[in-house]
N, C-alpha and C positions, 0 to 999 in steps of 0.2 A: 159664868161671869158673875160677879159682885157684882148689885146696886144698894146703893139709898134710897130706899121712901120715905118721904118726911108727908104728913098726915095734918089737916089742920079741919076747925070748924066741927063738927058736926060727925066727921070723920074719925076725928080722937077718938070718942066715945064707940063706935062700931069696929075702931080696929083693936083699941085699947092701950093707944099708947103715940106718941106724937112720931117715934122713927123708927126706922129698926134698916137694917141691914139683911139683906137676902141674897143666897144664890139664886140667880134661873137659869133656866135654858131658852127663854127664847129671847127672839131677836128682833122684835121690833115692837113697838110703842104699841099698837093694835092687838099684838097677841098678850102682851102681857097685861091691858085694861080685860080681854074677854077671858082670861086666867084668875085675874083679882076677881071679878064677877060671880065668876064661878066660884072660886072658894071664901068669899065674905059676902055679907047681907050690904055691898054698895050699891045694886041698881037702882033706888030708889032715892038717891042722893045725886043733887047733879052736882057737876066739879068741872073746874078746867083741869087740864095738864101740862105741867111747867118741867123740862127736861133742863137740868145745868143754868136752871134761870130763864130759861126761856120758854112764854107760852107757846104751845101747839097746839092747831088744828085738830080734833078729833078726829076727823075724817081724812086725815092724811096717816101713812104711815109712818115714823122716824128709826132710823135702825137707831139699835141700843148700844152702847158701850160698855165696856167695863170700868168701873168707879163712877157711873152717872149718876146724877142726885135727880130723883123724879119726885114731885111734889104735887100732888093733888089738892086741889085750892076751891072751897065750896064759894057758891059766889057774897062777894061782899060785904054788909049791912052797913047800917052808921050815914050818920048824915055829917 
């Protein structure tokens, strides 16, 4: 299946680039954060995760779709 990952914050810079489009194989929200892990320097970054606009729970699983925009969102700044 297609996704979208769109990249913000702190993120650009270690992915190299604000989106991109990817095949994966897997299926839910948990396998594909311990996949990006593994093949980019993100653990060291903390982020939410926004599936189709909507925040999620880390610690829940969401299954994935095909054409879902997933957005990893570093927290904040700014007053």
């Amino acid at each position: 299946m297609k996704i979208t990952l769109k990249y913000f914050g702190q993120l650009v810079d270690v992915m190299g680039n604000h989106e991109e489009t990817r095949e994966i194989e897997v299926k839910n929200s948990n396998e594909l954060l311990e996949q990006m892990k593994q093949n980019n320097p993100i653990s060291h970054i903390p982020f939410q995760l926004a599936i189709n606009d909507v925040l999620i729970n880390q610690e829940e699983s969401k299954k994935l779709n095909d054409g879902d925009v997933i957005a990893l969102l570093p927290p904040y700044a700014g007053g």
